[in-house]
ROMILO-690374 format. One line per field, with one value per atom (N, C-alpha, C, CB): residue number from 1; x, y, z; atom name. Coordinates in nm, 4 decimals, decimal comma. Glycine has a CB too. Example, Ala and Ser with C-alpha at 12.3 -4.5 7.8 and 13.67 -1.06 7.14 Angstrom:
% residues 2
nr <- c(1|1|1|1|2|2|2|2)
c1 <- c(1,3190|1,2300|1,3200|1,1308|1,2850|1,3670|1,2900|1,4084)
c2 <- c(-0,5690|-0,4500|-0,3300|-0,4473|-0,2250|-0,1060|0,0030|-0,0598)
c3 <- c(0,7800|0,7800|0,7800|0,9046|0,7080|0,7140|0,7870|0,5725)
atom <- c(N|CA|C|CB|N|CA|C|CB)
//
This chain:
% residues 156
nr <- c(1|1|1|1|2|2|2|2|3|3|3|3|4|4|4|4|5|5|5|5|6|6|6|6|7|7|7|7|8|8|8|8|9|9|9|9|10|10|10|10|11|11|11|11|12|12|12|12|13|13|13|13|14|14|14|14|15|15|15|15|16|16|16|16|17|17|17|17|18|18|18|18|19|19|19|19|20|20|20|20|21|21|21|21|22|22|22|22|23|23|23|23|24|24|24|24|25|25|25|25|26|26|26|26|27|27|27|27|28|28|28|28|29|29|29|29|30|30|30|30|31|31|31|31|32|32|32|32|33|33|33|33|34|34|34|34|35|35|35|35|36|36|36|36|37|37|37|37|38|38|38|38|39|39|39|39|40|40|40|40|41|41|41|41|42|42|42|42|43|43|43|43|44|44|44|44|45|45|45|45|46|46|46|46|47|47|47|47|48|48|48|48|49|49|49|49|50|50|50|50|51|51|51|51|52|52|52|52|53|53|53|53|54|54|54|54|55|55|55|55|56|56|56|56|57|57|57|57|58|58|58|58|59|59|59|59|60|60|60|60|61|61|61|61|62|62|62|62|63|63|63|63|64|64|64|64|65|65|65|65|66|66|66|66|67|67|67|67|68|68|68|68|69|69|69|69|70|70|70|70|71|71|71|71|72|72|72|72|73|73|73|73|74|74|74|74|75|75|75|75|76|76|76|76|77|77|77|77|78|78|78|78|79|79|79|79|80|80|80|80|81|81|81|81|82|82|82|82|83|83|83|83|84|84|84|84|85|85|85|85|86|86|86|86|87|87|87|87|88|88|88|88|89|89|89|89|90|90|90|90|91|91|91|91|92|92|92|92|93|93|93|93|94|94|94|94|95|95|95|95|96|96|96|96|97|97|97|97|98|98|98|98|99|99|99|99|100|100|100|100|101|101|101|101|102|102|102|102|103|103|103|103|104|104|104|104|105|105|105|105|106|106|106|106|107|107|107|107|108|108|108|108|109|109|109|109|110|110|110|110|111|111|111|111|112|112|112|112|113|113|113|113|114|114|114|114|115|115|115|115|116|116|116|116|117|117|117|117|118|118|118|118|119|119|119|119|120|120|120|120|121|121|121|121|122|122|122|122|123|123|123|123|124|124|124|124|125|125|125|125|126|126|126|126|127|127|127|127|128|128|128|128|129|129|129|129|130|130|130|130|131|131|131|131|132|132|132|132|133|133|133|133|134|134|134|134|135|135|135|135|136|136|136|136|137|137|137|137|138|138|138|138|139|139|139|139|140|140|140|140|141|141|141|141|142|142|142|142|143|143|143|143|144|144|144|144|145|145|145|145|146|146|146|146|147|147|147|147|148|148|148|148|149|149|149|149|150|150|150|150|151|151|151|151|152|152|152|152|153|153|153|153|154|154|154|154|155|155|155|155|156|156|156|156)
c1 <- c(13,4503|13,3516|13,4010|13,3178|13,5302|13,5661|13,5693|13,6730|13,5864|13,6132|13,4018|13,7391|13,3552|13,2000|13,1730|13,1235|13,2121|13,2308|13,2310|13,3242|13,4057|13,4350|13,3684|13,5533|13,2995|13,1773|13,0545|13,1244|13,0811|12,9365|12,9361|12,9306|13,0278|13,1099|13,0742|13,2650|13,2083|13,1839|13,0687|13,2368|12,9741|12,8603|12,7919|12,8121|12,7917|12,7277|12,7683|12,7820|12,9194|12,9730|12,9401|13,0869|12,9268|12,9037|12,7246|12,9178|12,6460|12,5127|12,5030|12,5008|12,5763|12,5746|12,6046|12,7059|12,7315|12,7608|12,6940|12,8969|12,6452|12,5637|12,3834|12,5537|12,3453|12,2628|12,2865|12,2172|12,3731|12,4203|12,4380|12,5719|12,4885|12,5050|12,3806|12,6836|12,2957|12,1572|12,0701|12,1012|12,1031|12,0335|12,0536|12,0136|12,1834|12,2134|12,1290|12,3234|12,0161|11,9379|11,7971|11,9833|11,7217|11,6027|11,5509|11,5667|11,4104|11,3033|11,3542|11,1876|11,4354|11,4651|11,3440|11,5442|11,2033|11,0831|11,0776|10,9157|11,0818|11,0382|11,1437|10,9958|11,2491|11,3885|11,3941|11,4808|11,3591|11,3112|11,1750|11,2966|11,0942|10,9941|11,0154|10,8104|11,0636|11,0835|11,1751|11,1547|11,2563|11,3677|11,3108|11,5007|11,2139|11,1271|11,0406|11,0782|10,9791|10,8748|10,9143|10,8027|11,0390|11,1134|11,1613|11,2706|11,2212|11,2983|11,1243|11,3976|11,0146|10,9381|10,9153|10,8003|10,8166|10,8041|10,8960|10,8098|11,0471|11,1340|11,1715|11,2268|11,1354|11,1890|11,0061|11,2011|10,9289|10,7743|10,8488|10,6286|10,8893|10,8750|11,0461|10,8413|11,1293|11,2696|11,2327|11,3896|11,1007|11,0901|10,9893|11,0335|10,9219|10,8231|10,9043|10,7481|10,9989|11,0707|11,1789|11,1345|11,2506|11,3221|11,2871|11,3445|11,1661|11,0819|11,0078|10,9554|10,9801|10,9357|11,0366|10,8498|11,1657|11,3052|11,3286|11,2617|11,2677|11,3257|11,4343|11,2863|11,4936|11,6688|11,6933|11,7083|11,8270|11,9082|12,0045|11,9264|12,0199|12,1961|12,2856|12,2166|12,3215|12,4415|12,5308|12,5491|12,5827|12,6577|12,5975|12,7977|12,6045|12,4934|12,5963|12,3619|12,5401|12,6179|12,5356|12,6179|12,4012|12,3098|12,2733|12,1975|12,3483|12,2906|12,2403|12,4266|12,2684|12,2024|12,1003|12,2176|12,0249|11,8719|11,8357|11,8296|11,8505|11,7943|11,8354|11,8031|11,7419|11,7602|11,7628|11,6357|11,6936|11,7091|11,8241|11,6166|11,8378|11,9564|11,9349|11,9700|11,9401|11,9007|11,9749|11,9517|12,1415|12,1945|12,1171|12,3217|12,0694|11,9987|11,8677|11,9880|11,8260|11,6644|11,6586|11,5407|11,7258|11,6888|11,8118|11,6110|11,8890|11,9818|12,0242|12,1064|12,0635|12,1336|12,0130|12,2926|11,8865|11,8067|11,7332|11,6675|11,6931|11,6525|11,7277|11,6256|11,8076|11,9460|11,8933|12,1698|11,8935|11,9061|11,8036|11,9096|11,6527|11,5340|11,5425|11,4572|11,6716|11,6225|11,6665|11,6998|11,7909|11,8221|11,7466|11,9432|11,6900|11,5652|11,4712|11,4428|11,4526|11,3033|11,3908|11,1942|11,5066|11,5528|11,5467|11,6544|11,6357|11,6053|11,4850|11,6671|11,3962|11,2566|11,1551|11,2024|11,2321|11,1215|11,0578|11,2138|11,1451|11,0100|10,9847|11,0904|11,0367|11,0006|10,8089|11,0724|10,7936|10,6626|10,6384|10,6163|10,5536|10,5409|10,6628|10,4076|10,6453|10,7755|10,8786|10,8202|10,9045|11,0350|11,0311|11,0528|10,9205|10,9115|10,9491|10,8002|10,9017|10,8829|11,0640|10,7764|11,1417|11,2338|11,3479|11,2502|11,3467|11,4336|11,4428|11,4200|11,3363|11,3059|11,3279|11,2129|11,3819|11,4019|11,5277|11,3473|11,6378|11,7990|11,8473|11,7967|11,7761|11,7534|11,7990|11,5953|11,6789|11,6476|11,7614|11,4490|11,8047|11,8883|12,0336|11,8966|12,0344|12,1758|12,1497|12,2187|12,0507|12,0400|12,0509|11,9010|11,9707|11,9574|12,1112|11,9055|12,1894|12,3427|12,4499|12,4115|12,4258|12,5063|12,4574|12,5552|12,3176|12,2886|12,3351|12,1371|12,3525|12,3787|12,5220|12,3170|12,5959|12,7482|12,7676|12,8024|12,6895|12,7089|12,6921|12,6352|12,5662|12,4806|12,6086|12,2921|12,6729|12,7358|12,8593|12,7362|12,9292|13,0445|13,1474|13,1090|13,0013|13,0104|12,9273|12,9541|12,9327|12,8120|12,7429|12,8880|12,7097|12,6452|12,4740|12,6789|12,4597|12,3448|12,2989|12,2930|12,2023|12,2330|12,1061|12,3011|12,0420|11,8509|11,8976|11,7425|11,7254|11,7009|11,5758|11,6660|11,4432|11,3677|11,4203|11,1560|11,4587|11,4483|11,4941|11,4639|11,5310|11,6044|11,6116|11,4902|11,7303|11,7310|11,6236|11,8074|11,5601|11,4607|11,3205|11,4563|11,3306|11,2596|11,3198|11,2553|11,4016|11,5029|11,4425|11,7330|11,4464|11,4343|11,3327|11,4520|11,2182|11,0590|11,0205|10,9720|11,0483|11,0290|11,0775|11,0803|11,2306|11,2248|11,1837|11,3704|11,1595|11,1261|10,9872|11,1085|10,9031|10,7500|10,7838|10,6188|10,8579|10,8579|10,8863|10,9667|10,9506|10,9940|10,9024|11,0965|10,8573|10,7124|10,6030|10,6622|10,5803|10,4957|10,5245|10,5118|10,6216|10,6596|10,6407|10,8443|10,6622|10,6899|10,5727|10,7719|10,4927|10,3778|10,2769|10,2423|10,3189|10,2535|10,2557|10,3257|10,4037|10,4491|10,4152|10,6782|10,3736|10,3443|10,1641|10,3829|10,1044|9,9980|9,9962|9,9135|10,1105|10,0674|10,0183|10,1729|9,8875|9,8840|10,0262|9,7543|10,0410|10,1610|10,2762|10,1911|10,3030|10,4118|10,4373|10,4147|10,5732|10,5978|10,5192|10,5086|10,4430|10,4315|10,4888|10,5001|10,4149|10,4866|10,5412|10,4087|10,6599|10,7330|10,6995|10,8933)
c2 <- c(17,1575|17,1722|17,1100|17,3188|17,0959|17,0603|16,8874|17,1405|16,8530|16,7110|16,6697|16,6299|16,7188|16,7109|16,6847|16,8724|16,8152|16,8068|16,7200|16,8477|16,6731|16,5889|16,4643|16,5786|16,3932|16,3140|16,3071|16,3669|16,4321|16,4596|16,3790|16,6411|16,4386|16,4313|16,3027|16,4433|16,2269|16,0582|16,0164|15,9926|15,9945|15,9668|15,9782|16,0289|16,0711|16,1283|16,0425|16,2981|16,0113|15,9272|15,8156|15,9258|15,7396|15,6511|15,5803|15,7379|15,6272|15,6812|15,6529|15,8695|15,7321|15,7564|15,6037|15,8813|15,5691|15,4129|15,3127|15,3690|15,3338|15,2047|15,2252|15,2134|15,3484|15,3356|15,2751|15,4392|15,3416|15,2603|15,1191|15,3134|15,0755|14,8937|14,8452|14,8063|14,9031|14,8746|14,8516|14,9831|14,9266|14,9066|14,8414|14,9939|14,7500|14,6736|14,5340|14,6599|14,5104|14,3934|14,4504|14,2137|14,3795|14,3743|14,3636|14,2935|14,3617|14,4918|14,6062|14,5125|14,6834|14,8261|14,9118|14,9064|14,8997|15,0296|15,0049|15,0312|14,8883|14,8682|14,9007|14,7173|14,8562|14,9392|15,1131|14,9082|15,1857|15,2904|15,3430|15,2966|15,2654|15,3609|15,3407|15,3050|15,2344|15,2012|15,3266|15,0487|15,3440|15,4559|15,5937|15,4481|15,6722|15,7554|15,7707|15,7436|15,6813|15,6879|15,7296|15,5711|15,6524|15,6410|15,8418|15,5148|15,8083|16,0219|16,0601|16,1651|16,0383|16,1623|16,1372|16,1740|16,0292|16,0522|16,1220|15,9308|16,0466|16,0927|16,2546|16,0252|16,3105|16,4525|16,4806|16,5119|16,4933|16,5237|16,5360|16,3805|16,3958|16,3608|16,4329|16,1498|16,4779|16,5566|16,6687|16,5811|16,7531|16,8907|16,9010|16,9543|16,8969|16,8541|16,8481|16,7080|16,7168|16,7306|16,8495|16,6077|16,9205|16,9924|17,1795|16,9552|17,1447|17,2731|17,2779|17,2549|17,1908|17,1889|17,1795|17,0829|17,1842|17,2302|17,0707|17,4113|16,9502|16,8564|16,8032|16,7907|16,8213|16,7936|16,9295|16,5597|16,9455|16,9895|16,9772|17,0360|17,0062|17,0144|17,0695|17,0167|17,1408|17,2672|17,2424|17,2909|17,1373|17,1185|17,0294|17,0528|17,0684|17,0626|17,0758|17,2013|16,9737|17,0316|17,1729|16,8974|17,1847|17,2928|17,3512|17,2572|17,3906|17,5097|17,6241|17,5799|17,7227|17,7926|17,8495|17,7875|17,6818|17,7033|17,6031|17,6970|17,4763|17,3696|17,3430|17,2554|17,3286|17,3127|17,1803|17,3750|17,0953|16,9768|16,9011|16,9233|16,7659|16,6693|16,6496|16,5212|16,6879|16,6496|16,5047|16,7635|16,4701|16,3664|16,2352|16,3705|16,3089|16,1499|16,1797|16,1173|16,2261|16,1832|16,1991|16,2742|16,2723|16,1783|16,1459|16,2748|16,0390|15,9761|15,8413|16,0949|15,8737|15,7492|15,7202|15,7643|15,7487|15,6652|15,5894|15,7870|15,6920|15,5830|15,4830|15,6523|15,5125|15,4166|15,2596|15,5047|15,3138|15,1816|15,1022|15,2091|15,1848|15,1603|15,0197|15,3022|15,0799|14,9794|14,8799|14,9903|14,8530|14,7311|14,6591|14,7277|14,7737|14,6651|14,6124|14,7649|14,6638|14,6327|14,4995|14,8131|14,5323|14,3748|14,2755|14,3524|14,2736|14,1373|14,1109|14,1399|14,1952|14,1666|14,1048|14,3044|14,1219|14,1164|13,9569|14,1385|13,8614|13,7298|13,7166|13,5122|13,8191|13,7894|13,7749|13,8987|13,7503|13,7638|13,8161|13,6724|13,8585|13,9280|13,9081|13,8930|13,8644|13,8053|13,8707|13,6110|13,8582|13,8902|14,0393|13,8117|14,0849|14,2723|14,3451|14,3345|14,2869|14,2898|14,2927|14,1278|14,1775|14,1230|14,2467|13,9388|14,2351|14,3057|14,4551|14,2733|14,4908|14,5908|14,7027|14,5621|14,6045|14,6055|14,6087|14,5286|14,4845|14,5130|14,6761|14,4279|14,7029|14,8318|14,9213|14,8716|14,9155|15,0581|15,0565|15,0873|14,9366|14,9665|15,0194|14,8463|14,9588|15,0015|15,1678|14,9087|15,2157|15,3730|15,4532|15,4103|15,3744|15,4048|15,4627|15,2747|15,3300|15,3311|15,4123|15,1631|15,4676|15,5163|15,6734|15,4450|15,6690|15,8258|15,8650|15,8579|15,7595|15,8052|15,8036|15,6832|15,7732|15,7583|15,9187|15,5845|15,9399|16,0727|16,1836|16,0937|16,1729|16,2819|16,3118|16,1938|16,2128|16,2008|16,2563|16,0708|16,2081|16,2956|16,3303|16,2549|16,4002|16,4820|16,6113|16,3982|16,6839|16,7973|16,8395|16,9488|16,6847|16,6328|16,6874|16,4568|16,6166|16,6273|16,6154|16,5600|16,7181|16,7318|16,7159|16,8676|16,6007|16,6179|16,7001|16,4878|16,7569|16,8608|16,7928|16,9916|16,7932|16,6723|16,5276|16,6970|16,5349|16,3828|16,3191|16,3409|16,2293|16,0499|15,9622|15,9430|15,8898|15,7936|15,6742|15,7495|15,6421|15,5955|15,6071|15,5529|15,7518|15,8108|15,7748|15,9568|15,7966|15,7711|15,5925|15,7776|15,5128|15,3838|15,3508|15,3238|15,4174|15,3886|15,4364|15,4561|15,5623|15,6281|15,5719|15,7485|15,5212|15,4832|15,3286|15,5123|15,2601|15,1195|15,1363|15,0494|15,2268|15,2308|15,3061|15,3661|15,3835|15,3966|15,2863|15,4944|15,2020|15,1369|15,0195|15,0978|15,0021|14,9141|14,9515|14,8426|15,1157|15,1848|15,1379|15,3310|15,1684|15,1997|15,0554|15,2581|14,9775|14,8328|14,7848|14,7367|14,8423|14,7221|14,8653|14,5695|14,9708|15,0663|14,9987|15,2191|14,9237|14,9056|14,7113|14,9717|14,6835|14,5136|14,5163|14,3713|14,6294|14,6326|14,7030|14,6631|14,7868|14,8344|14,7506|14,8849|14,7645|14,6293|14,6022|14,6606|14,5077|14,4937|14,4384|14,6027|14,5276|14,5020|14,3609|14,6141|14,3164|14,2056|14,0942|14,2581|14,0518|13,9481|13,7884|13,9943|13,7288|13,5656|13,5477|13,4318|13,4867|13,4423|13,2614|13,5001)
c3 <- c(18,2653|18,1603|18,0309|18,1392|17,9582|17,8760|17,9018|17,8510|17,9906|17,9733|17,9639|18,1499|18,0168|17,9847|17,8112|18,0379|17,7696|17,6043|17,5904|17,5273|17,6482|17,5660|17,5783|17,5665|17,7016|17,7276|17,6216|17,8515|17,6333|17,5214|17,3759|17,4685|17,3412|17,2189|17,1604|17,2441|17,2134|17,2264|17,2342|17,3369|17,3494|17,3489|17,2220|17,4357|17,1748|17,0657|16,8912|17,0796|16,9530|16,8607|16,8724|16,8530|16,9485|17,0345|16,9684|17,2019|16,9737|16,9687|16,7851|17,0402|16,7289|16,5690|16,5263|16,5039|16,6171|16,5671|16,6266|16,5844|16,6962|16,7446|16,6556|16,9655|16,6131|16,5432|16,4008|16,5496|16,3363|16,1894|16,2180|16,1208|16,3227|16,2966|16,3859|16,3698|16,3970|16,4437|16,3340|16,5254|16,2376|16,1198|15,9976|16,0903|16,0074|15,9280|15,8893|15,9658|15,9398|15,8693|15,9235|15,9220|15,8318|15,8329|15,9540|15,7623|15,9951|15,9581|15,9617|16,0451|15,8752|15,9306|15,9679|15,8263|15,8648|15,9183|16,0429|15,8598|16,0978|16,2756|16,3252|16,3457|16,3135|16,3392|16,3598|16,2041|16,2245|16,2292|16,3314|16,1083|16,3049|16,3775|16,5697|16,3148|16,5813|16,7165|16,7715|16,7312|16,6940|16,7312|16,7171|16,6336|16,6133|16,6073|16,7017|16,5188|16,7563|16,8132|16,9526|16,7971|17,0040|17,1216|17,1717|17,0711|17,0217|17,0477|17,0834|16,8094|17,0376|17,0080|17,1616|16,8804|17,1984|17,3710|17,4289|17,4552|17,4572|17,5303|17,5500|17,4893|17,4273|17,3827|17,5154|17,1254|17,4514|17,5315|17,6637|17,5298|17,7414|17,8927|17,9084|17,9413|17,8380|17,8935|17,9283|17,7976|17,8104|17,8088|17,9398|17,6568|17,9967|18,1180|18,2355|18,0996|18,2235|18,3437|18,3663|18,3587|18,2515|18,2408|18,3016|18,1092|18,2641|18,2386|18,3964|18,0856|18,4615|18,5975|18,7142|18,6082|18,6487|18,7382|18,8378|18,8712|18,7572|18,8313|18,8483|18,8229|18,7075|18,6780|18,5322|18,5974|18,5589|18,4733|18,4034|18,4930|18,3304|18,2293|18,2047|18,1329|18,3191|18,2860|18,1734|18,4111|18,1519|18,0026|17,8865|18,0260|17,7848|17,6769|17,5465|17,6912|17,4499|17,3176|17,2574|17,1831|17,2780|17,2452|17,3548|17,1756|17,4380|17,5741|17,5009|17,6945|17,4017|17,3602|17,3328|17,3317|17,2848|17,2273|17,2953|17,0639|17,3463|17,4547|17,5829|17,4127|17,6430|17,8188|17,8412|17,9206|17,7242|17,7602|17,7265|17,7263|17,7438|17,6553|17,5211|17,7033|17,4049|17,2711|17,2735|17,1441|17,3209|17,2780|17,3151|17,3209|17,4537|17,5196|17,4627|17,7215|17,4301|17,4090|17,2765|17,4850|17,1952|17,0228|16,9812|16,8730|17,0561|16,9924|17,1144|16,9477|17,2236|17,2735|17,3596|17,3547|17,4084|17,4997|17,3080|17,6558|17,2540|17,1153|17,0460|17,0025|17,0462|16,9782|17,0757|17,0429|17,1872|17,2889|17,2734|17,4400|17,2799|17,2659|17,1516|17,2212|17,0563|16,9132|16,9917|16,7354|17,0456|17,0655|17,1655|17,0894|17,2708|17,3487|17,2247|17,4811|17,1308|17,0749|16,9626|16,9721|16,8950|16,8569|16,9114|16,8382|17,0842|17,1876|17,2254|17,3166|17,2298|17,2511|17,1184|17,3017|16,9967|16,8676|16,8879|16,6825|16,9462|16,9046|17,0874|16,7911|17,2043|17,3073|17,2915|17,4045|17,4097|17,4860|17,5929|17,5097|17,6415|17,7493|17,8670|17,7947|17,8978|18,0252|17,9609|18,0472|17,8582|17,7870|17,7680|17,6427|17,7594|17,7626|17,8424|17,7662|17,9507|18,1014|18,1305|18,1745|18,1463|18,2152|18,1395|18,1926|17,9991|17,9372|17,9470|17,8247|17,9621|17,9799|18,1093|17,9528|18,2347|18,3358|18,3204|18,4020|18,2655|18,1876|18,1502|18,0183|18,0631|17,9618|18,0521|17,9014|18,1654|18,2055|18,3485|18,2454|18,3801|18,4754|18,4180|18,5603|18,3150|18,2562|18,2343|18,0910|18,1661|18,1672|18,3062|18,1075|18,4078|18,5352|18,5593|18,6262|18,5616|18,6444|18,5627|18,6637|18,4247|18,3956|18,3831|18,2983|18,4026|18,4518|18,5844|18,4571|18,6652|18,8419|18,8328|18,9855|18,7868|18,7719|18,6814|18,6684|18,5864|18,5440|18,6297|18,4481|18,7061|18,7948|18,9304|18,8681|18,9892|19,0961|19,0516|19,1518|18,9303|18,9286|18,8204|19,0153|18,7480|18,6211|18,6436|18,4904|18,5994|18,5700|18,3969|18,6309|18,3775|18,2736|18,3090|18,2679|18,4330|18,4750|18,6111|18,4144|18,6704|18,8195|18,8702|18,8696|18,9368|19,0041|19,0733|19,1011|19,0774|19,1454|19,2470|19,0436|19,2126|19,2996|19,2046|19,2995|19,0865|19,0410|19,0742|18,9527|19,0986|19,1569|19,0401|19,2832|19,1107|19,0250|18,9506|19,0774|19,1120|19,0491|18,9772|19,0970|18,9323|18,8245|18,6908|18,8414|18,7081|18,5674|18,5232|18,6257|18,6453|18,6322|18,5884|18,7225|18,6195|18,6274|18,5109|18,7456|18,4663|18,3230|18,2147|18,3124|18,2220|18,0889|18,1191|18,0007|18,1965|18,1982|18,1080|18,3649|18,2032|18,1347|17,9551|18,2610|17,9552|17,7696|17,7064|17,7005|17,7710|17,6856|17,6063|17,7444|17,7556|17,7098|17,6768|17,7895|17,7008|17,6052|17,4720|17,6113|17,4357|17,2727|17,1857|17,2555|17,3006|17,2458|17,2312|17,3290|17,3341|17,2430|17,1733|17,3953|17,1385|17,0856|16,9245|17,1181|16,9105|16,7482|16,7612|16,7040|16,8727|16,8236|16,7818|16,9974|16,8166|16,7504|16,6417|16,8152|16,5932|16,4345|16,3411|16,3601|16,3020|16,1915|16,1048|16,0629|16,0238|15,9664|16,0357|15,9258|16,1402|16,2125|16,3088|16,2872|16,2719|16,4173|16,3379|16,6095|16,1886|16,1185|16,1863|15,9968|16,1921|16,2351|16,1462|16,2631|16,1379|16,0445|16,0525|16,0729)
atom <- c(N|CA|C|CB|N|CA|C|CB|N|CA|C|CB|N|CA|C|CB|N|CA|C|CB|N|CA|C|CB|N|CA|C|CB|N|CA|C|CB|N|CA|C|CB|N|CA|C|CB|N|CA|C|CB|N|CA|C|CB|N|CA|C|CB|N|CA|C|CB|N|CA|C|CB|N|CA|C|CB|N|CA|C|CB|N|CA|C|CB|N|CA|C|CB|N|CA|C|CB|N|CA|C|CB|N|CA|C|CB|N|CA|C|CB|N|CA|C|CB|N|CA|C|CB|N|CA|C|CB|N|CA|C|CB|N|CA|C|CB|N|CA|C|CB|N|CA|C|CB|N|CA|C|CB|N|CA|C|CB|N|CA|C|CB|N|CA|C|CB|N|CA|C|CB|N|CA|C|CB|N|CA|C|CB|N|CA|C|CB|N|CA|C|CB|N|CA|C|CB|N|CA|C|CB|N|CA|C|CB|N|CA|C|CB|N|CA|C|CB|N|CA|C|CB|N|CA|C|CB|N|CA|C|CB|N|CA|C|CB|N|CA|C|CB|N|CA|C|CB|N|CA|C|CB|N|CA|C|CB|N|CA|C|CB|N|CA|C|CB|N|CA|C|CB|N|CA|C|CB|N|CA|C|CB|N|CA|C|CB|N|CA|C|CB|N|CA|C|CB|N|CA|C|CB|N|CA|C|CB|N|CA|C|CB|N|CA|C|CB|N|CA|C|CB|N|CA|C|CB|N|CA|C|CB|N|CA|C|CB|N|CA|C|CB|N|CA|C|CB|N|CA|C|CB|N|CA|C|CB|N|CA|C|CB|N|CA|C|CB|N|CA|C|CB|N|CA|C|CB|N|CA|C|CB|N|CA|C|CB|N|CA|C|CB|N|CA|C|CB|N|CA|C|CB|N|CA|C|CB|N|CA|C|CB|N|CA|C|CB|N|CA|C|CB|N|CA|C|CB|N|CA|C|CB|N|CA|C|CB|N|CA|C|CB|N|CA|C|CB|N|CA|C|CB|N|CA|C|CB|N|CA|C|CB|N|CA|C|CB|N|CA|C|CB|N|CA|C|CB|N|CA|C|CB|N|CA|C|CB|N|CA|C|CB|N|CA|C|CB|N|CA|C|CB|N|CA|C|CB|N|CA|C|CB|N|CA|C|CB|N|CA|C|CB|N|CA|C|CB|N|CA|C|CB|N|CA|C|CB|N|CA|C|CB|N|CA|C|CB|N|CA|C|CB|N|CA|C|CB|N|CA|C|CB|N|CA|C|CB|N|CA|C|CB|N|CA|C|CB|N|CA|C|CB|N|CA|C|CB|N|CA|C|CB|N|CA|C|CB|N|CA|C|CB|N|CA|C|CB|N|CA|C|CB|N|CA|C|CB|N|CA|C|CB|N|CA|C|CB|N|CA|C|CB|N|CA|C|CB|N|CA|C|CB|N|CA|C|CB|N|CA|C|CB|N|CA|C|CB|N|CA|C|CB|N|CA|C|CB|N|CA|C|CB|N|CA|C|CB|N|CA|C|CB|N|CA|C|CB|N|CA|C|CB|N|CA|C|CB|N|CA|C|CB|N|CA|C|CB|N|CA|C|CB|N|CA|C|CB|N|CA|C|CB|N|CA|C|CB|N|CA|C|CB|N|CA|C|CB|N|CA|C|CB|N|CA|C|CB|N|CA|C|CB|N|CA|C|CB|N|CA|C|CB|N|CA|C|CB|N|CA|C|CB|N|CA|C|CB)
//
């Protein structure tokens, strides 16, 4: 259980620093809201799956008061989100699509490397390739949720 922590921990550190140098240049509001927008789904679709006993978290920085992952869903699946939504900012479709597929396998493989042999996180009906399919589709939810904000994503 302690070396979990200490997983946690890091991650968490991990997460803090890759958001601060995420936000070092411009557009930060799209920067920002991409990453907002990202926690708010993700937090929705953790508590749902969490709450219908598909996967769990026996170790938690907040076991107390949350059942779900707070680290991954308002901090390191959003954190990531930004950087899909930077490599994607002058993509095009294809490019939503393809990257987005990158993204989600990398979340994929380092959730199944956790699930298998950590007790970070344990499916119960979930699979991996839920993990794959869900955040692939947020991601491109979110993405083109913010390429139609008026304002946003401007031709330069």
């Amino acid at each position: 259980m302690m070396i979990e922590k200490t997983i946690l921990w890091l991650l968490a550190l991990i997460g803090v620093g890759l958001f601060v140098f995420s936000m070092r240049k411009p557009p930060i509001k799209e920067w920002l809201l991409f990453f907002l927008l990202t926690g708010y789904f993700s937090s929705i679709i953790g508590v749902i799956v969490v709450e219908e006993g598909m996967l769990t978290y026996p170790v938690n920085l907040f076991n107390r008061h949350f059942d779900s992952s707070l680290t991954y869903e308002y901090l390191l699946f959003p954190v990531l989100g930004v950087y899909y939504y930077q490599s994607t900012f002058h993509s095009g479709w294809i490019g939503y699509v393809v990257k987005g597929i990158i993204y989600s396998a990398i979340i994929t493989i380092t959730e199944f490397f956790f699930e298998k042999y950590t007790d970070l996180i344990h499916y119960e009906s979930w699979t991996w390739f839920y993990t794959f399919l869900s955040t692939w589709l947020l991601l491109l939810i979110v993405r083109i949720i913010v390429k139609f904000i008026p304002g946003m994503e401007q031709k330069q």
